[in-house]
C-alpha positions in Angstrom: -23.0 3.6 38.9 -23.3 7.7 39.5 -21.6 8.9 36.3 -21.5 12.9 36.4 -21.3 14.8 33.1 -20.3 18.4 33.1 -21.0 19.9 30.0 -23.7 19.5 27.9 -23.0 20.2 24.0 -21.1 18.3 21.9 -18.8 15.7 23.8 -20.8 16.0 27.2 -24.4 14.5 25.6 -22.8 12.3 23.4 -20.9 10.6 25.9 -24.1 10.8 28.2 -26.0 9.0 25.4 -24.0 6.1 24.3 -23.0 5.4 27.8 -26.7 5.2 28.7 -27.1 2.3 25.4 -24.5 0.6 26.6 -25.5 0.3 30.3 -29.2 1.1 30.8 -28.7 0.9 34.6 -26.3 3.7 34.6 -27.5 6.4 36.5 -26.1 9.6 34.2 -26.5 13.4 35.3 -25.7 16.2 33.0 -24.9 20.1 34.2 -25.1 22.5 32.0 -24.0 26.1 31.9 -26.4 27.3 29.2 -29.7 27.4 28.9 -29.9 25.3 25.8 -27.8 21.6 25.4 -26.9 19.8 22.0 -26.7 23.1 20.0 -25.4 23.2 16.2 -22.0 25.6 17.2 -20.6 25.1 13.6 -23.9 25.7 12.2 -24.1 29.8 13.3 -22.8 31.4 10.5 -25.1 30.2 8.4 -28.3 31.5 10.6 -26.6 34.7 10.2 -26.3 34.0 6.4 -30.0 32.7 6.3 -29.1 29.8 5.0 -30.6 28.2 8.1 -33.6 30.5 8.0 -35.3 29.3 11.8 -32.9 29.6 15.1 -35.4 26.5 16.2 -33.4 24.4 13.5 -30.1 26.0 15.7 -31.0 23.2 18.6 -30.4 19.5 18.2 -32.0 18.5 21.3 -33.8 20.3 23.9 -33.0 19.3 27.8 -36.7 17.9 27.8 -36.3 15.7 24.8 -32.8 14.4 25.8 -33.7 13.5 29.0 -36.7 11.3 27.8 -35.1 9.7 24.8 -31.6 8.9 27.0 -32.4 8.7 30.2 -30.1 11.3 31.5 -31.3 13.7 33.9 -30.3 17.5 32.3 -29.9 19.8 34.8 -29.4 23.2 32.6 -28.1 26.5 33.8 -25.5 25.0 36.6 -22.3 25.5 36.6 -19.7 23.8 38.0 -17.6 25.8 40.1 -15.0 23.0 42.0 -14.2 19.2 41.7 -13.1 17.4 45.0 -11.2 14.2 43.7 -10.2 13.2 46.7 -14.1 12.8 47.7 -15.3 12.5 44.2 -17.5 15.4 44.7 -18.4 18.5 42.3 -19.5 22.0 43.8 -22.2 23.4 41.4 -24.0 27.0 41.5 -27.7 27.6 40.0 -27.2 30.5 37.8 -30.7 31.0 38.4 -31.1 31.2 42.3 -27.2 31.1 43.3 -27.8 28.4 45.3 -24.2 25.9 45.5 -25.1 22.3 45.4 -22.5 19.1 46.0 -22.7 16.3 43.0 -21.5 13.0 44.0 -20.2 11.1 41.2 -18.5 7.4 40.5 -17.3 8.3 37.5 -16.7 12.5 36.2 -16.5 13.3 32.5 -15.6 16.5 32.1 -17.0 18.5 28.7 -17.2 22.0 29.7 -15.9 23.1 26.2 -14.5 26.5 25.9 -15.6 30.4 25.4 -14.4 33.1 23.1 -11.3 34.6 23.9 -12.1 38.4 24.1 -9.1 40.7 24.3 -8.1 43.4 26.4 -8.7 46.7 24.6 -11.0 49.2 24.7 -14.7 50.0 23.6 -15.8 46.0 23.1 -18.5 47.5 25.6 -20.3 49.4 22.7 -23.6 48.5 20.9 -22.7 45.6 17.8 -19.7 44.5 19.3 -20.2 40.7 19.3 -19.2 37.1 19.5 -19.8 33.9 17.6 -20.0 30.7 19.9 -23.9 29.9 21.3 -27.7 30.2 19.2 -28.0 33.9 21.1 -24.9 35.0 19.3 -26.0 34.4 16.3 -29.4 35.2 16.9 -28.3 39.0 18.1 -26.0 39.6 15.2 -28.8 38.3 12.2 -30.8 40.3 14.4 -28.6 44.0 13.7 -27.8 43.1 10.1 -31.8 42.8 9.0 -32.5 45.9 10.8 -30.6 48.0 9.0 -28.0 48.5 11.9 -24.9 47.5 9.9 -23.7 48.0 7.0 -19.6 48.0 7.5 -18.5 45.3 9.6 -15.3 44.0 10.6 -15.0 40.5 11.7 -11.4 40.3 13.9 -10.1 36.6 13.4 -9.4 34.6 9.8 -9.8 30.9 11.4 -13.4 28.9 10.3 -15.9 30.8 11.9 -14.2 34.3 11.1 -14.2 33.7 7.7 -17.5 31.7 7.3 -19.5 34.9 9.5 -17.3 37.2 6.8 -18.9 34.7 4.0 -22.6 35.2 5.3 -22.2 39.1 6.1 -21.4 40.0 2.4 -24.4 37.3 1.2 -26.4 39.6 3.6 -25.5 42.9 1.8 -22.5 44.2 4.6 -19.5 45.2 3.8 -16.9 42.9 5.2 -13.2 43.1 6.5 -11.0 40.6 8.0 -8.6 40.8 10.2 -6.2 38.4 11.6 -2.8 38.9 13.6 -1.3 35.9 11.8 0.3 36.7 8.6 -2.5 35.0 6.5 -5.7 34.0 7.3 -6.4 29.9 8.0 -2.9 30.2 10.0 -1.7 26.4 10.5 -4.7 24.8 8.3 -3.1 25.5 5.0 0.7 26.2 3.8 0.8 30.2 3.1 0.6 29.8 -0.8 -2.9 28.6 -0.7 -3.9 30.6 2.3 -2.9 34.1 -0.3 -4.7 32.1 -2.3 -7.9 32.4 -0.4 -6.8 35.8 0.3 -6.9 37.1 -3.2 -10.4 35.2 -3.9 -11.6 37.0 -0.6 -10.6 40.3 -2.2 -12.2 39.5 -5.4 -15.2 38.6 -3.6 -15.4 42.0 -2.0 -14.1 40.9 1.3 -11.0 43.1 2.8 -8.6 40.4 4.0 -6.0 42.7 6.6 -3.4 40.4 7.8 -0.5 41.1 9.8 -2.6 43.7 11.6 -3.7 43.7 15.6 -7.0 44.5 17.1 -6.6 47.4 19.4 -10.1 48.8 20.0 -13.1 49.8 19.1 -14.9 53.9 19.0 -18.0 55.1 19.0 -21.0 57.2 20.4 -22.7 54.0 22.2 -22.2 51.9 19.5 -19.6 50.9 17.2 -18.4 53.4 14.4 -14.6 52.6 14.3 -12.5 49.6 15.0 -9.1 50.4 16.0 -6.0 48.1 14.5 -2.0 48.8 14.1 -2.3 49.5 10.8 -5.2 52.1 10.5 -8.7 52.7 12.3 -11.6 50.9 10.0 -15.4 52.7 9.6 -17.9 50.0 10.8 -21.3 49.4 12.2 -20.4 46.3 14.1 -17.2 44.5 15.3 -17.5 40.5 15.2 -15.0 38.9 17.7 -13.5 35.3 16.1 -10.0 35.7 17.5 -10.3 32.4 19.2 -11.3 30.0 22.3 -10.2 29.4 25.6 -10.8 25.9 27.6 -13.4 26.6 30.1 -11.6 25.0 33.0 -10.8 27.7 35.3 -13.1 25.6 37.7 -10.8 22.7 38.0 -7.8 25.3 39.9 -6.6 22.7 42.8 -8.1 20.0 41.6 -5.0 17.8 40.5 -6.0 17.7 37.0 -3.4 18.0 35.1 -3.6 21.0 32.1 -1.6 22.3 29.4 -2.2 25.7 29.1 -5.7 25.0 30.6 -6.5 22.3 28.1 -6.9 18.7 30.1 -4.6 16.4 29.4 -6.1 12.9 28.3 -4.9 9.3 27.2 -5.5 7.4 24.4 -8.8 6.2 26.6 -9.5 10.1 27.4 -8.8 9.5 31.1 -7.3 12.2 33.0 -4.5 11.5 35.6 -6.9 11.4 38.4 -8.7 8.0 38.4 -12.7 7.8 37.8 -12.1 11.4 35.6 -12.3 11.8 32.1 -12.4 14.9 29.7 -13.7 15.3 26.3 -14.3 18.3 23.5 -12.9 21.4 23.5 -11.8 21.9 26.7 -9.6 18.4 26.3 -6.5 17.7 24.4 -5.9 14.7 21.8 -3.0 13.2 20.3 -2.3 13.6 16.5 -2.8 10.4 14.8 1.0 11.1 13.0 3.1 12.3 15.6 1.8 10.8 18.7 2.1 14.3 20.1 -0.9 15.7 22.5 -2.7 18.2 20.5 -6.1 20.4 20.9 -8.8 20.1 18.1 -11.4 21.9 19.4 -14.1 20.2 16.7 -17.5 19.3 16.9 -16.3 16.3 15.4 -13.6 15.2 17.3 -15.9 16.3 20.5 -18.7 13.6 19.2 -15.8 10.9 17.7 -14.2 11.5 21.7 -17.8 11.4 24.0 -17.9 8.3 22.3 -15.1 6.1 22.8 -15.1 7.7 26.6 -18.3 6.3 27.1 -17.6 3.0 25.9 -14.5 3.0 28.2 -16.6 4.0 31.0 -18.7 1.2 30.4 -16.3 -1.3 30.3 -15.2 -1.6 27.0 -12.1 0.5 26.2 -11.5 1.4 22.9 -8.4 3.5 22.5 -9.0 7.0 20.6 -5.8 6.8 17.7 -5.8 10.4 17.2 -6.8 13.1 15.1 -5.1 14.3 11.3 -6.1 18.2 12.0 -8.9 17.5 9.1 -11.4 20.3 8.7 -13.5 21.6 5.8 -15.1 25.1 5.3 -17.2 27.1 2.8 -15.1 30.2 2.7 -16.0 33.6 0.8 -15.8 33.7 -3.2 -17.5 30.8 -3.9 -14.6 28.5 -2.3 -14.6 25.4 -0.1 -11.3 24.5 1.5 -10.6 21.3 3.1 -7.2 19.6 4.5 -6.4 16.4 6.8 -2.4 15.1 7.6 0.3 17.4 8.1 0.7 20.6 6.0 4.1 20.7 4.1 5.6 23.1 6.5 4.3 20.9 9.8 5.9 17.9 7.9 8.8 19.7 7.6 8.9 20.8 10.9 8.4 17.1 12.0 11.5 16.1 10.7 10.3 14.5 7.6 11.9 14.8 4.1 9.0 15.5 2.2 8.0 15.6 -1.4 5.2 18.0 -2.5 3.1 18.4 -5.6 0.5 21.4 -6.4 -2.3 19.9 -9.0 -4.8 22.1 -10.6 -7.5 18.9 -12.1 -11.2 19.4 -13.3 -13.6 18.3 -10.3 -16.1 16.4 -12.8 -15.8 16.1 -16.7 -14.9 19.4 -18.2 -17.9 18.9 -20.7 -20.5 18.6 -17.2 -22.9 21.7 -16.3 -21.2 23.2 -13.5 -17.9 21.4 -13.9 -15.5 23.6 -12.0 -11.5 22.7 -10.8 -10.0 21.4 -7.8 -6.4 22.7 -6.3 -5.1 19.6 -4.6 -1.8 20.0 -2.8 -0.3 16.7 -1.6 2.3 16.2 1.1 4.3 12.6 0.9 7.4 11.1 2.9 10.1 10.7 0.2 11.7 8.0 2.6 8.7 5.3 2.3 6.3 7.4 -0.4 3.7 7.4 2.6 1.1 10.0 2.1 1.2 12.7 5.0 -1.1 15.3 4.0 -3.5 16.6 2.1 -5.2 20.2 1.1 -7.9 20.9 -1.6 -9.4 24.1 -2.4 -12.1 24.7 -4.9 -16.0 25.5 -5.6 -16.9 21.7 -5.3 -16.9 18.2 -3.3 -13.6 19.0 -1.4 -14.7 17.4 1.6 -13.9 14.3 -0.5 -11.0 14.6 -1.8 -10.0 15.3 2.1 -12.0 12.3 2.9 -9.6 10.1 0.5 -6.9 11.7 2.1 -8.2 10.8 5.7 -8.7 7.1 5.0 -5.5 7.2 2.9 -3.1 8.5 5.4 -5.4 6.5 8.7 -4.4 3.0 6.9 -0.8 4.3 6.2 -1.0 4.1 2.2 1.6 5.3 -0.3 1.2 6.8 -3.1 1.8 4.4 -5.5 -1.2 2.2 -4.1 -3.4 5.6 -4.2 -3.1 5.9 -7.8 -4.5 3.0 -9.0 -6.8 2.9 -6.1 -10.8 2.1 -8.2 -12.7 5.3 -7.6 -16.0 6.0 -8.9 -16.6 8.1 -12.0 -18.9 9.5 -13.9 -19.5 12.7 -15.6 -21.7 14.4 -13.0 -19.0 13.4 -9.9 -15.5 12.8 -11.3 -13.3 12.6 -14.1 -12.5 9.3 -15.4 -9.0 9.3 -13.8 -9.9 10.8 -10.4 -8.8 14.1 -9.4 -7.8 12.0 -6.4 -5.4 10.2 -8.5 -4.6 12.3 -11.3 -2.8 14.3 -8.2 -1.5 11.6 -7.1 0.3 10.5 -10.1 2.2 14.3 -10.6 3.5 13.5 -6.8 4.4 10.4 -8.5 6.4 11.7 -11.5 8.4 14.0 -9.0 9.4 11.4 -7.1 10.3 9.4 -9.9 12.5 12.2 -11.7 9.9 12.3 -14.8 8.7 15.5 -13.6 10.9 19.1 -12.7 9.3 21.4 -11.4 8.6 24.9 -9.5 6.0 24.9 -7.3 4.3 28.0 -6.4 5.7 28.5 -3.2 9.2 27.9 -4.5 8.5 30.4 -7.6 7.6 32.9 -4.8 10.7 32.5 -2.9 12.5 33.5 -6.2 14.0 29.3 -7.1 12.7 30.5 -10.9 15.4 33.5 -11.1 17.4 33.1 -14.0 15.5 31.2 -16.0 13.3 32.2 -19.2 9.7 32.0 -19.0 8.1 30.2 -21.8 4.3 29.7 -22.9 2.9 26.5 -23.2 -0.6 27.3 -22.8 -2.9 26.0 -25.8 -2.9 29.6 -27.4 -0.4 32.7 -26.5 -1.3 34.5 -23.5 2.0 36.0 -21.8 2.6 38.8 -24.0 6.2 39.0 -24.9 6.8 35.0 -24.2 8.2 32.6 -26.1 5.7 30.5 -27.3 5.6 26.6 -27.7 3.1 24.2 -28.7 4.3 20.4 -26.9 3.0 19.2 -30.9 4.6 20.8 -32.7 8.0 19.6 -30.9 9.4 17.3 -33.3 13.3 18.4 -32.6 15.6 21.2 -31.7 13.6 24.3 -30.8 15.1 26.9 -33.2 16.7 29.7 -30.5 16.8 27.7 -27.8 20.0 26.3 -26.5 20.1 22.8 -24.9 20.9 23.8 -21.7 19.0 26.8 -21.5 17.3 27.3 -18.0 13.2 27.2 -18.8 10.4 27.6 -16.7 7.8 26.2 -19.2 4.2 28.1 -18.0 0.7 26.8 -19.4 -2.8 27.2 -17.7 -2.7 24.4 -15.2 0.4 22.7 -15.5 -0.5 19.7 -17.7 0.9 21.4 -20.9 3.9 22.4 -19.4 4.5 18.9 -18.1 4.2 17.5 -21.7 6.5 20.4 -23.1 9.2 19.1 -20.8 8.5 15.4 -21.5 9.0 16.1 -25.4 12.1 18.8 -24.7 13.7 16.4 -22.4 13.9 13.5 -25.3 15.3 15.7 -27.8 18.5 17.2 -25.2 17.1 19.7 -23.5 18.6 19.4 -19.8 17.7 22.7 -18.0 13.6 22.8 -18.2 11.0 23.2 -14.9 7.4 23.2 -15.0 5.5 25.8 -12.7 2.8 23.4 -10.8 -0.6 25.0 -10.9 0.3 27.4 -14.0 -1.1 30.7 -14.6 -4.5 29.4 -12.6 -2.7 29.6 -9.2 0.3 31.8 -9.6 0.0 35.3 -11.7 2.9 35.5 -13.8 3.2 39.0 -16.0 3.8 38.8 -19.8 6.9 41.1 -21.2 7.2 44.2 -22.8 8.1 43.5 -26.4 
């Protein structure tokens, strides 16, 4: 069996691999664009950074050592320019000699992944404009920066890789802006509170988040000394362009394949519609494992998860590919991780579901641990069947797994009742001895059981606190002009404070609070909230006395 892979990064040699273990007697060709195959994409940043100090550690595999470890024949810097279906034929050029070869294939996979979108506006020809997808971007860019060529620069995009190239400009000594059209940065991968989260420990950090705000050009004598957005021109040495991607499929025009906004269309065996074809990576949609919906996750991990199970399939032993729960994780600037899998609150909403949410601010270890830090976990559950649906995590630790819980959590359809007493490993150097995991869990757990009232901080932002008095809880004072309670020293009536006052009882993280309200509650008192997250995730200004 001829099986033709275009493509050869992610998706395109993984499926050319395990196909190749499966059936030895395959006979498996792989074109390439590029000049290198099996590249570390997500791993660019950090070469700018130098946290990867050699571009050599950039490439997973070169063509030479592919081809004699697999089998496949690699055929690098061709380019397919047509598929005939009909004749199960691809028209390729060689970039080198511009030479047009035909491809005859039993069975297509089709990986050809996707380039950087680059917008229309001026100047993006100048010296230090550049882009963030192959080894020689990065390569350029580290290149500048440790000559002494930038020291301003703007990176134009707040997704992953804008804001992890932002992260390893400022460790490099530039000074970095962001800016993203979208209102915050990490649009669609967090709910907005915790994205101005991020924001504000961006600003802190030193790095300009600019949201809102367009990219409309770039000035200069040659090279770049001004980028151009709707809001005001920005001084810079170098422009980095992390708007976004576009499906490299412009190839397949009249083929029959069917597209959604030039994104192939797969099944849950990542065949296409036209028999013997499949598609993988990012130029290939998904569905999402929740909604059943077709959906584009242009990953390195779906890409390897999907080369995969399509190369099983081809061999003969379909496995059908359940979806993806949008998970991600990233290193972000000021010293923060974020990860999330499942739907975000406002998705869920958006979905139809009546949801339950709860904001948790936990200890990542034991408090008394070198290095012990804190997580922010906000979970998203269905108040209908107490299913789990989502899950985001921010902090300076492990939050790749507390997303991993999530993943396995909301993949086997748990609730949150079997989460929290779920036996997760603990000791002082890893966890807490009731999981942060599960301590969140069990705050979802006392709002949907009525034990706890609360605020969260999205809901405090949208004013739902007006009209109520603001009361410390924290273990000492520390909004000047509050009223002040200590949950022990609650033994009865508060003196001053009707019964059916409205409270929003404020601490540090919200555990104080919560125990002010349990004690309150007992003794009468019928109007009291707790503000999730406390004073750590939402700034609330003492009084004037």
């Amino acid at each position: 069996m001829k099986v033709l892979v275009l493509g050869g990064v992610a998706a395109g040699t993984k499926a050319a691999a395990k196909l190749l273990r499966e059936d030895r007697s395959c006979e498996v060709t792989v074109l390439t664009k590029g000049r290198d195959i099996s590249y570390a994409g997500c791993g660019l940043p950090y070469y700018v950074g130098g946290v990867i100090p050699d571009k050599s550690q950039l490439i997973v595999n070169t063509p030479e050592k592919f081809a004699a470890i697999t089998g496949a024949k690699v055929k690098t810097e061709t380019e397919a320019v047509a598929v005939r279906p009909e004749e199960h034929i691809v028209e390729a050029r060689d970039l080198k000699t511009g030479e047009t070869a035909e491809y005859r294939y039993d069975k297509l996979i089709v990986a050809t992944g996707a380039s950087p979108f680059v917008p229309p506006v001026p100047g993006l020809e100048l010296k230090n404009v550049f882009v963030m997808r192959t080894p020689d971007d990065a390569i350029a860019l580290r290149a500048a920066v440790e000559a002494g060529d930038i020291k301003r620069a703007v990176v134009a995009g707040g997704g992953f890789i804008g804001l992890e190239v932002a992260e390893n400009l400022a460790a490099k000594g530039v000074r970095t802006t962001v800016i993203d059209f979208a209102p915050h940065v990490l649009p669609n991968f967090l709910d907005p509170e915790l994205s101005e989260y991020v924001e504000n420990r961006m600003a802190e950090a030193g790095i300009m988040p600019m949201t809102n705000v367009a990219l409309e050009g770039v000035e200069g004598s040659g090279k770049v000394e001004k980028v151009l957005t709707s809001k005001r021109g920005l001084k810079a040495d170098a422009l980095v362009l992390a708007i976004g991607i576009r499906p490299n499929t412009g190839f397949l025009e009249g083929s029959g394949i069917e597209m959604h906004k030039g994104t192939i269309l797969t099944d849950q065996y990542l065949r296409t519609n036209l028999p013997d074809v499949y598609a993988a990576g990012d130029c290939a949609m998904v569905s999402n494992r929740q909604t059943g919906k077709p959906v584009w996750s242009p990953m390195g991990s779906t890409a390897n998860i999907a080369g995969r199970i399509l190369a099983a399939g081809v061999a003969g032993k379909e496995t059908a590919y359940p979806g993806v729960l949008g998970t991600g994780v990233a290193r972000l600037p000021g010293g923060l991780n974020a990860g999330r899998t499942g739907l975000t609150e406002t998705a869920a909403r958006a979905e139809g579901y009546d949801v339950e949410t709860a904001l948790a601010v936990v200890d990542d270890k034991a408090h008394y641990y070198p290095g012990a830090d804190i997580f922010i976990i906000k979970l998203t559950a269905d108040k209908a069947t107490r299913k789990l649906l989502g899950v985001q995590a921010l902090g300076a630790g492990a939050v790749d797994k507390v997303t991993d819980i999530g993943v396995t959590a909301i993949s086997l359809g748990a609730t949150v009742d079997q989460l929290a007493v779920m036996d997760f490993a603990y000791a002082p150097p890893f966890s807490t001895a009731i999981h942060p995991f599960a301590h969140s869990v069990n705050i979802l757990m006392n709002k949907l059981d009525g034990a706890l009232e609360s605020v969260t901080p999205g809901e405090y932002a949208a004013g739902a606190a007006e009209g109520y008095e603001i009361v410390d809880c924290a273990q000492a004072p520390t909004l000047a002009g509050r009223r002040f309670l200590n949950p022990a020293a609650i033994c009865g009536e508060v003196e001053g404070l009707a019964k059916d006052a409205k409270v929003l009882l404020v601490c540090t993280k919200g555990r104080r609070a919560y125990l002010t309200q349990n004690r309150l509650k007992y003794y009468g008192y019928t109007n009291t909230k707790v503000l999730e997250g406390g004073v750590t995730f939402t700034e609330i200004e003492g009084e004037e006395e």
